[in-house]
C-alpha positions in Angstrom: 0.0 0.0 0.0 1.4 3.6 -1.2 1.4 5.7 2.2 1.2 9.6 1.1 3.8 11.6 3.5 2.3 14.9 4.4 5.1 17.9 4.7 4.9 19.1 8.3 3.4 22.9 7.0 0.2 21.1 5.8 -0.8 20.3 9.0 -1.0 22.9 10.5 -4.3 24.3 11.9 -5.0 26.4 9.2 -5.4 23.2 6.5 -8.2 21.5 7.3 -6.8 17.5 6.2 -8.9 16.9 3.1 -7.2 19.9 1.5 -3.7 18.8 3.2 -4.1 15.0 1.9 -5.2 16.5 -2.0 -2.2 18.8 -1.7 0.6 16.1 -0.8 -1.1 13.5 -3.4 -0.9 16.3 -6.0 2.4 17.2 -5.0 3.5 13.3 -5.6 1.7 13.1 -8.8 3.3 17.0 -10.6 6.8 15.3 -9.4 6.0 12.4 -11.7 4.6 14.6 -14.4 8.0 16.6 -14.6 5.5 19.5 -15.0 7.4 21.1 -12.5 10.9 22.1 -12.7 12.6 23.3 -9.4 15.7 24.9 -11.0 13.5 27.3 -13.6 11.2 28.1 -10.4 14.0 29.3 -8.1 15.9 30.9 -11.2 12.8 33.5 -12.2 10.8 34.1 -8.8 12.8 35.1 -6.1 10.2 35.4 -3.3 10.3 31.1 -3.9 14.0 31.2 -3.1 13.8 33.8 0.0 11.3 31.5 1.8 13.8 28.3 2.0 10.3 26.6 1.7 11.1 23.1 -1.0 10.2 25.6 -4.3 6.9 22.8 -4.9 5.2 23.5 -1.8 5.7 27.5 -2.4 4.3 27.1 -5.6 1.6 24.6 -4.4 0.4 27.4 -1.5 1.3 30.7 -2.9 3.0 30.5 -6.0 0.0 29.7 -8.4 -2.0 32.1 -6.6 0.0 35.2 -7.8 0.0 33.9 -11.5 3.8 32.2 -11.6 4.3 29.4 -13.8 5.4 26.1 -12.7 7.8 25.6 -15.4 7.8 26.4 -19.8 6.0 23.0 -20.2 2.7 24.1 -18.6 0.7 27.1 -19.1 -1.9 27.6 -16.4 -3.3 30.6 -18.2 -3.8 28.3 -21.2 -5.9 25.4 -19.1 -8.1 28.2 -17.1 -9.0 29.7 -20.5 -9.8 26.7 -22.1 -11.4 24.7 -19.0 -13.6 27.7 -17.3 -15.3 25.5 -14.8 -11.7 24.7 -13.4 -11.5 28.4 -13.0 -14.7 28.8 -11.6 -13.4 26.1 -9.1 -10.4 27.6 -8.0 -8.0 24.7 -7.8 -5.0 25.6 -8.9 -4.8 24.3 -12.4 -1.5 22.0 -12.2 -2.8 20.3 -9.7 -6.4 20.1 -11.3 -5.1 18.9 -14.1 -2.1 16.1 -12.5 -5.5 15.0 -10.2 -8.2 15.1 -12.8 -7.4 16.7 -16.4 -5.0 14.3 -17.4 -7.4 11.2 -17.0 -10.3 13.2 -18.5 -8.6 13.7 -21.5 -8.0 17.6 -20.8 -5.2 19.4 -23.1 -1.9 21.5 -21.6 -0.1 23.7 -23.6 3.7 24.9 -23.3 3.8 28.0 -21.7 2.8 31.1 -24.0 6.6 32.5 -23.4 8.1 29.5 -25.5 5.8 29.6 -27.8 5.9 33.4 -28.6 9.4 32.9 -28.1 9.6 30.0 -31.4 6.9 32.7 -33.1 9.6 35.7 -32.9 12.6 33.5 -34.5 10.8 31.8 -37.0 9.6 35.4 -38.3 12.8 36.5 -38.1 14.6 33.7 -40.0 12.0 34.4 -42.7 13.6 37.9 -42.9 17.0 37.5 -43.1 19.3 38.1 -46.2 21.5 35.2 -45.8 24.3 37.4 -47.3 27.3 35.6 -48.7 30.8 37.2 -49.1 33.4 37.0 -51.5 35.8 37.2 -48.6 35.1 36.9 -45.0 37.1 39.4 -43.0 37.9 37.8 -39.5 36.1 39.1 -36.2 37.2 39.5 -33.5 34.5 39.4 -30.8 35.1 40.8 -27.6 33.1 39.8 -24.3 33.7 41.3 -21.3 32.6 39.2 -18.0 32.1 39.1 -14.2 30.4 36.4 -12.6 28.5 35.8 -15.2 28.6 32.0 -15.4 25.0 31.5 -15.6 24.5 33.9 -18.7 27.7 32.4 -20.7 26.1 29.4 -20.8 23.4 30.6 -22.3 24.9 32.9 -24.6 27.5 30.0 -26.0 24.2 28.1 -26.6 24.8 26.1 -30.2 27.3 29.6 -31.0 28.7 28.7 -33.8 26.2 28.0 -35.6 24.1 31.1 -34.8 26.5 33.4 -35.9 25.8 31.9 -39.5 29.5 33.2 -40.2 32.6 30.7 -39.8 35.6 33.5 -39.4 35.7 34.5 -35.9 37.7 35.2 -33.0 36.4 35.4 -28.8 38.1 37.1 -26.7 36.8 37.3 -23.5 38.2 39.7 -20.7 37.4 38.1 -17.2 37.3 40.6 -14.4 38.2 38.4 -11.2 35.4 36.2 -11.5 35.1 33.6 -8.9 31.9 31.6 -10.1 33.8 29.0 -12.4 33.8 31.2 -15.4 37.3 31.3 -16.6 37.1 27.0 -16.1 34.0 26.8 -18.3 35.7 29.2 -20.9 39.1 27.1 -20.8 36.6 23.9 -21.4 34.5 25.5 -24.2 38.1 26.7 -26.2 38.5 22.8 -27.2 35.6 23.8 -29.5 35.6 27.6 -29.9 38.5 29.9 -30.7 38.5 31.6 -27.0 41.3 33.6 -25.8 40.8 34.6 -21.8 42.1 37.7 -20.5 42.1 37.0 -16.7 42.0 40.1 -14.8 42.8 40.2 -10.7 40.9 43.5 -10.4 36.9 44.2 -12.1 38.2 46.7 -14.8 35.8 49.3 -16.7 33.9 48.6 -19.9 36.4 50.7 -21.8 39.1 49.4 -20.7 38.2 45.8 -20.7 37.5 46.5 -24.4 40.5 48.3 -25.2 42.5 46.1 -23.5 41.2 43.3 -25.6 41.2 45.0 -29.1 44.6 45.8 -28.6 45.7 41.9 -29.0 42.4 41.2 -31.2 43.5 39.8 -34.6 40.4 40.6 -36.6 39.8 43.4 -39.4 36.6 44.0 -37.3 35.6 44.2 -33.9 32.3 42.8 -32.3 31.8 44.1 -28.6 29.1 41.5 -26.8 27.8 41.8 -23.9 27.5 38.2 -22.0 24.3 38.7 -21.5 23.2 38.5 -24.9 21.6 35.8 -26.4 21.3 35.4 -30.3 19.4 33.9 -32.8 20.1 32.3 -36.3 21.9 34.2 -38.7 22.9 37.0 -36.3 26.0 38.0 -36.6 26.3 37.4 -40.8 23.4 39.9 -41.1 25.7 42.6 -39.2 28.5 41.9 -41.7 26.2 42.3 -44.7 24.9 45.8 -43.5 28.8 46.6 -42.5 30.5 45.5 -46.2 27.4 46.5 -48.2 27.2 50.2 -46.9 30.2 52.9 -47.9 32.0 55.0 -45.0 30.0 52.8 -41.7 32.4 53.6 -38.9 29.8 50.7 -36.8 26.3 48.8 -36.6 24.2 47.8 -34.4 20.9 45.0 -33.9 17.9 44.6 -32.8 17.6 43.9 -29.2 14.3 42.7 -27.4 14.0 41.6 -24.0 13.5 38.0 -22.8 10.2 37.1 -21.5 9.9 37.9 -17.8 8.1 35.9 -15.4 7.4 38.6 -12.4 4.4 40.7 -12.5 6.6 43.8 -12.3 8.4 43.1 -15.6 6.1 41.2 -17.5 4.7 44.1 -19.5 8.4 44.3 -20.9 8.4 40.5 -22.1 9.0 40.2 -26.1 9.7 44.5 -26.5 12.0 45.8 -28.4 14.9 46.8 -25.8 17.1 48.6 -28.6 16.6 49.6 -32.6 18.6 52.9 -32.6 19.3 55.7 -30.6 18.1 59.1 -29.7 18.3 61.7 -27.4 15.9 63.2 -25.4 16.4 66.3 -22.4 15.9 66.7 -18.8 16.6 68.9 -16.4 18.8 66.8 -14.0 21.8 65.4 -14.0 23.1 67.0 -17.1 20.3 68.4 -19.9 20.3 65.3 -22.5 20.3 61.7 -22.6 20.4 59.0 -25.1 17.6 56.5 -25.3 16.0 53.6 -27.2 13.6 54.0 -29.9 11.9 51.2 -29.2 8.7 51.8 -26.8 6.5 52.8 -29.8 7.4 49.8 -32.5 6.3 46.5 -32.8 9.1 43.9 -33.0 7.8 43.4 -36.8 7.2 46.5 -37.6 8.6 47.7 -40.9 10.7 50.5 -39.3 12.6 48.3 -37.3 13.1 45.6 -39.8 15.5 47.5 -42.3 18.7 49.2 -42.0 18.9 52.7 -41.2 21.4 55.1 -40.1 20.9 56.5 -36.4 23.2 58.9 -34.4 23.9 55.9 -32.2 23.6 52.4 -31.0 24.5 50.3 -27.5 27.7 48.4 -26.8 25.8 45.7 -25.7 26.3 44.4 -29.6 28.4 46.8 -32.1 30.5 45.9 -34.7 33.3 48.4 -35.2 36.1 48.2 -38.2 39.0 48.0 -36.2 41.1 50.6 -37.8 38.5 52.8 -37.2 37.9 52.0 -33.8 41.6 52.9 -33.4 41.5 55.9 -35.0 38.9 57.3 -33.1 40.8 56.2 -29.9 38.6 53.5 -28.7 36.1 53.9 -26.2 37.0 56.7 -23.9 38.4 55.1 -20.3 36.8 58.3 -18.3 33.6 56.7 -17.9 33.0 53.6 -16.2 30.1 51.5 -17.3 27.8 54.0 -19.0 27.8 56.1 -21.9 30.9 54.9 -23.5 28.8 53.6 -26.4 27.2 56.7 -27.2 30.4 58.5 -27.1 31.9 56.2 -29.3 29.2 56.7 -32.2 29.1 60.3 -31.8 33.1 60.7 -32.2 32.5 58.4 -35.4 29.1 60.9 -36.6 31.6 64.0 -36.3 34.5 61.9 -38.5 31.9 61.6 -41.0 31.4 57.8 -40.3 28.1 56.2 -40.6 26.1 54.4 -37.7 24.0 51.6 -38.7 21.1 49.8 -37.2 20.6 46.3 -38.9 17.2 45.0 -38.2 17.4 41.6 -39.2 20.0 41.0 -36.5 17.8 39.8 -33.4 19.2 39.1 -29.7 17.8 38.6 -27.0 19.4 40.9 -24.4 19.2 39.7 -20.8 19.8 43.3 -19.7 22.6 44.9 -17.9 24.4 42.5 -16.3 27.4 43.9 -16.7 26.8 47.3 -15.1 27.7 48.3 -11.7 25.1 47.5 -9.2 26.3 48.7 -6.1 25.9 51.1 -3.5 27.8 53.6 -5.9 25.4 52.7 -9.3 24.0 56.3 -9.1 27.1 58.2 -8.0 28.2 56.8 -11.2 25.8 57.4 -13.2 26.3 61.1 -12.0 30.1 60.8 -12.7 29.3 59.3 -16.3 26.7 62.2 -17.2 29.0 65.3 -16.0 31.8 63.9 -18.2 29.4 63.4 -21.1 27.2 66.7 -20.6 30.6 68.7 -20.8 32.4 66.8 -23.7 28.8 66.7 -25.6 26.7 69.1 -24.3 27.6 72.1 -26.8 27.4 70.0 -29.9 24.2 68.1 -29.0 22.3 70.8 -27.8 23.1 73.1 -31.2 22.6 70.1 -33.1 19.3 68.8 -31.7 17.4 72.1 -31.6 18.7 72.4 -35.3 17.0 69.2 -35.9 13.7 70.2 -34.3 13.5 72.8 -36.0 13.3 70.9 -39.6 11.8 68.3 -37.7 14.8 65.6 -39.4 13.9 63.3 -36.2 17.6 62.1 -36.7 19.3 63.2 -33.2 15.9 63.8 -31.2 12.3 62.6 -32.2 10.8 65.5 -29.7 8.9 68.6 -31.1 10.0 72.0 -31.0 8.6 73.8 -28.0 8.5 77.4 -27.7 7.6 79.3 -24.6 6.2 82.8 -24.5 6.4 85.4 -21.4 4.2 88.3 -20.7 2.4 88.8 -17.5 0.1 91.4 -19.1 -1.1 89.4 -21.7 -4.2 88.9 -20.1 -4.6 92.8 -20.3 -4.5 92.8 -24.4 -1.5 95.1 -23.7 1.0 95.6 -27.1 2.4 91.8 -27.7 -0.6 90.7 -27.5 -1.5 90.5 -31.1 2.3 89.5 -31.9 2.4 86.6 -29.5 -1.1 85.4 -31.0 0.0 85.9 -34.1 3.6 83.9 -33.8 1.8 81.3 -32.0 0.1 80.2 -35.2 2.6 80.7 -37.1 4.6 77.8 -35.1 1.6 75.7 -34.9 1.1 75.6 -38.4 5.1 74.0 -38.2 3.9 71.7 -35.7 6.2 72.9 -32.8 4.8 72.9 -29.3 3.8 76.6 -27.5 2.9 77.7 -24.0 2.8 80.4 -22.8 3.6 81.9 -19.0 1.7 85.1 -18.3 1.8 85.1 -14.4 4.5 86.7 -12.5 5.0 84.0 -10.1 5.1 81.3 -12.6 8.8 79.6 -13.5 8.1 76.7 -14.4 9.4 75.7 -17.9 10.4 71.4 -17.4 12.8 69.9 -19.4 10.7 69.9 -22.9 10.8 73.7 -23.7 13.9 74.7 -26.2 12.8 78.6 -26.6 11.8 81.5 -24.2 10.5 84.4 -25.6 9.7 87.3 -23.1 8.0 90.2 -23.6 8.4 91.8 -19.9 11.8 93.0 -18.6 11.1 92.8 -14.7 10.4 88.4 -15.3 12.8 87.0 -13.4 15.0 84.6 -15.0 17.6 83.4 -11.9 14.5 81.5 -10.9 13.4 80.0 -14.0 13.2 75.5 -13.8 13.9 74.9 -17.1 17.6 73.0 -18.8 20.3 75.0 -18.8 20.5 75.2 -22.6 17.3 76.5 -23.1 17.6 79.6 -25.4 16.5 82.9 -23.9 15.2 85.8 -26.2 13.9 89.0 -25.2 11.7 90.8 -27.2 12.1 94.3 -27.1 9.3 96.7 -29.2 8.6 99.8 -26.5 10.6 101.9 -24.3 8.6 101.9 -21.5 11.4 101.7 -18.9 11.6 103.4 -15.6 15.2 103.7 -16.4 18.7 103.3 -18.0 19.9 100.8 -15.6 17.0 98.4 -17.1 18.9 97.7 -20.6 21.6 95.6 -18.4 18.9 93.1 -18.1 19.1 92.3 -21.3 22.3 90.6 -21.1 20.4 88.1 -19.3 19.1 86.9 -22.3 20.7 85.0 -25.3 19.3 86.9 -28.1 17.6 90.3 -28.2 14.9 90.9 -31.2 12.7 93.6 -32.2 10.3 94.5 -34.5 10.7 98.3 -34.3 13.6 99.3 -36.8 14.5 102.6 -34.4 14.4 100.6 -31.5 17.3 98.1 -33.2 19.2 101.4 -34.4 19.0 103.1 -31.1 20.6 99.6 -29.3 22.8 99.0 -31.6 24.4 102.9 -31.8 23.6 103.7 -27.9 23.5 100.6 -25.8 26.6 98.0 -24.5 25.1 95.2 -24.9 27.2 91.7 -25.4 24.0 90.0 -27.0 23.2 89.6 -30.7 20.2 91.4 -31.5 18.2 90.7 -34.4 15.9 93.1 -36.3 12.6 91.5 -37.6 10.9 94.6 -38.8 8.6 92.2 -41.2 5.0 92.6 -42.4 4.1 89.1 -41.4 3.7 87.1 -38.3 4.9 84.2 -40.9 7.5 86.3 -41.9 8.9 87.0 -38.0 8.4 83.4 -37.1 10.3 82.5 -39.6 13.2 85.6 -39.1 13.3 84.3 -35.4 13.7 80.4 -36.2 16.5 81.5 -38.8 18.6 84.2 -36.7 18.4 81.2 -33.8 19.8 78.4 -36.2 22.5 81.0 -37.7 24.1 82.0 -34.4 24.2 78.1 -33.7 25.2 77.5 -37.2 28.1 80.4 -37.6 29.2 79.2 -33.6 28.4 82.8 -32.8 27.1 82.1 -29.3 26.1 79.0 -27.6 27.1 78.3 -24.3 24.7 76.3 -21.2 24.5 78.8 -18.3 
């Protein structure tokens, strides 16, 4: 006779002993199923692993009830939606179906995540070029690692023949690990050309990469992060975009994220994580930013499935022609594990190199495991964005409100916003009919307006690009806004209380008016270190457009730009 051993927590008081007895039978039974698999259970929910409970009996008593699966071979969403009186019943469907489905004939599925998973690379394989070469340049591809056992195995999955191209080189740069990694490495070189640098120290991203190039043998370089993981035909499709595209300095891939069992990350599950840079402001810690273009497209989308050229693209897979790579100096060793990438691509934009984003190239990208995640992470990231606001902030700035402007959507995809200031509007006082009139004028260009007509009101965020002010006494010291947000005063009356009022206007970046004695009488009777612009026009097209063009000239020419 088979005696059914009850775990210790099922008898406690709060089970009543026909629920603990249908419990341990069921938990007997999913053992023998193999519908449950320990390892993937402890690996993706972390609340399992904290309670040192046997990762069955977690599942069994809280697991299922906040939606985790018991492993990719069973999909309880798939049984409830199919079987509704079992969700009307509340059992938890594993054990339902171990119980009762199985003999009744009821159907299981494979989790949804595998099967979207096979959906996404068998689309993909339909789309790729399958490019074949005259000669195959060899690659050097460079993986930097720390502890990062658990997601080397998984990227060295079946490598070679993903990559779909037979000339390469690995060289992985080991930063101390102490996990086994440098003794699976040494065992995977009898099959794959793997050279280890072993560090004793955890080194930066730059130099790990530099360090590594330096010895690489390839024509090309491939930085990797380990916690990629590619798909069929990856790596060949990056080399087509490379050799079939004149003056590419580097290319990037598409990069989704893996599908994500917690409830706090599921809505990420199968997104695009990367197709492109572009940059975007804020206020704090430095006034622009680089991110993905991804939130808005569909992994299939047609924009994401060709090449393109974008101002940037992540280390996290970039192949770089190594003599240009060397040119340009590498990636710069200042930072540490942030913004190297982006610095990289826009030293390679401003040598008149291309940057390519190769959409049939598809990783999955485990995310960031090679980042800092220490006490220090955002004492970092401040350190990374100072040294990248003040190498880049200039250039960016001129160059992104250039491309607002003609709305080119190559360095930013964000509209033009334009702020106006007068705390008499209200009144119908004398800008009145200018400021309604410029307003739709820079509608009718799609650009973004708002306007700030109290006295007490600074508030400008990180999305406006332009102040114009029409009253003198506004106070500017406490304006929130970036600091390269361009400041123009307006200046069509003389209605000051006295001299000692023109030295406010070298607050401002730009002085305009549309009063041709008032530009005269400034320009032969007042010191002022600001350009001023006469736009003495019939039009309010014609002074919209006079104000957009004296802006872009000065940034242009290098005239004057400089954050405050």
């Amino acid at each position: 006779m088979n005696i059914i051993k009850l775990p210790r927590y099922l008898l406690h008081s709060k089970f009543n002993f026909k629920n603990s007895f249908i419990l341990a039978k069921a938990h007997d039974e999913i053992v023998k199923s193999g519908l449950f698999n320990a390892d993937f259970y402890l690996e993706h929910y972390h609340e399992a692993k904290k309670s040192l409970m046997d990762p069955l009996d977690y599942y069994l008593l809280h697991g299922y009830k906040k939606g985790h699966i018991p492993s990719l071979d069973f999909d309880p969403d798939f049984y409830l939606n199919v079987y509704p009186d079992v969700k009307y019943s509340g059992i938890n469907p594993l054990v339902h179906y171990v119980l009762y489905g199985k003999n009744e004939g009821k159907l299981i599925q494979k989790s949804s995540a595998v099967l979207r998973r096979k959906e996404i690379i068998d689309t993909n394989f339909n789309l790729l070029n399958n490019h074949e070469f005259i000669e195959k340049p060899l690659i050097s591809i460079i993986i930097l690692n720390r502890d990062g056992l658990h997601h080397l195995k998984r990227l060295f999955v079946d490598f070679d023949n993903k990559t779909n191209y037979k000339n390469y080189e690995i060289i992985v740069v080991d930063n101390a690990s102490s996990d086994g990694s440098v003794e699976f490495l040494k065992e995977l070189s009898t099959d794959l050309p793997i050279r280890i640098i072993e560090n004793s120290v955890n080194i930066s991203f730059s130099k790990g990469n530099n360090d590594a190039a330096k010895i690489a043998n390839g024509d090309y370089l491939l930085l990797l992060n380990n916690d990629i993981e590619p798909t069929f035909g990856w790596l060949n499709e990056m080399m087509g975009t490379m050799l079939n595209n004149r003056d590419v300095g580097a290319v990037g891939a598409k990069l989704i994220f893996p599908y994500y069992f917690s409830r706090k990350m599921k809505h990420k599950s199968f997104t695009i994580q990367h197709c492109g840079d572009i940059f975007s402001e804020r206020i704090y810690p430095c006034c622009l930013y680089a991110k993905n273009k991804s939130h808005k497209h569909g992994i299939f989308d047609s924009s994401v499935n060709e090449d393109k050229e974008c101002i940037s693209v992540t280390g996290a897979v970039m192949l770089i022609k190594k003599d240009i790579y060397d040119k340009c100096g590498g990636l710069d060793e200042e930072y540490n594990y942030g913004l190297e990438d982006v610095d990289f691509t826009l030293r390679l934009y401003k040598n008149n190199y291309k940057t390519l984003y190769c959409g049939t190239a598809l990783l999955f990208h485990h995310e960031s495991s090679t980042r800092l995640k220490d006490k220090n992470y955002f004492d970092n990231d401040k350190h990374n964005f100072k040294i990248f606001w003040n190498k880049w902030g200039d250039y960016l700035s001129k160059n992104m409100l250039i491309d607002k402007i003609h709305e080119n959507k190559f360095f930013t995809e964000k509209k033009l916003k334009i702020t106006f200031v007068d705390t008499n509007f209200k009144n119908h006082n004398d800008s009145y009919k200018m400021i309604k009139g410029l307003s739709k004028e820079f509608y009718k260009s799609n650009y973004d307006i708002d306007l700030i007509s109290d006295a007490d009101d600074y508030f400008c965020g990180s999305s406006c690009d332009v102040l114009i002010s029409f009253d003198l006494d506004y106070e500017l010291e406490n304006l929130e806004a970036r600091d390269d947000i361009i400041k123009i005063f307006s200046l069509n009356n003389f209605n000051f209380s006295q001299e000692d009022d023109f030295s406010k206007l070298n607050h401002y970046n730009i002085i305009i008016t549309s009063k041709s004695y008032i530009y005269t009488y400034l320009k032969e009777n007042i010191s002022i270190n600001k350009p001023i612009f006469n736009i003495s026009n019939d039009s309010n097209k014609d002074h919209a457009e006079n104000i957009l063009f004296n802006i872009e000239a000065i940034l242009k020419n290098n005239e004057w730009f400089s954050p405050n």
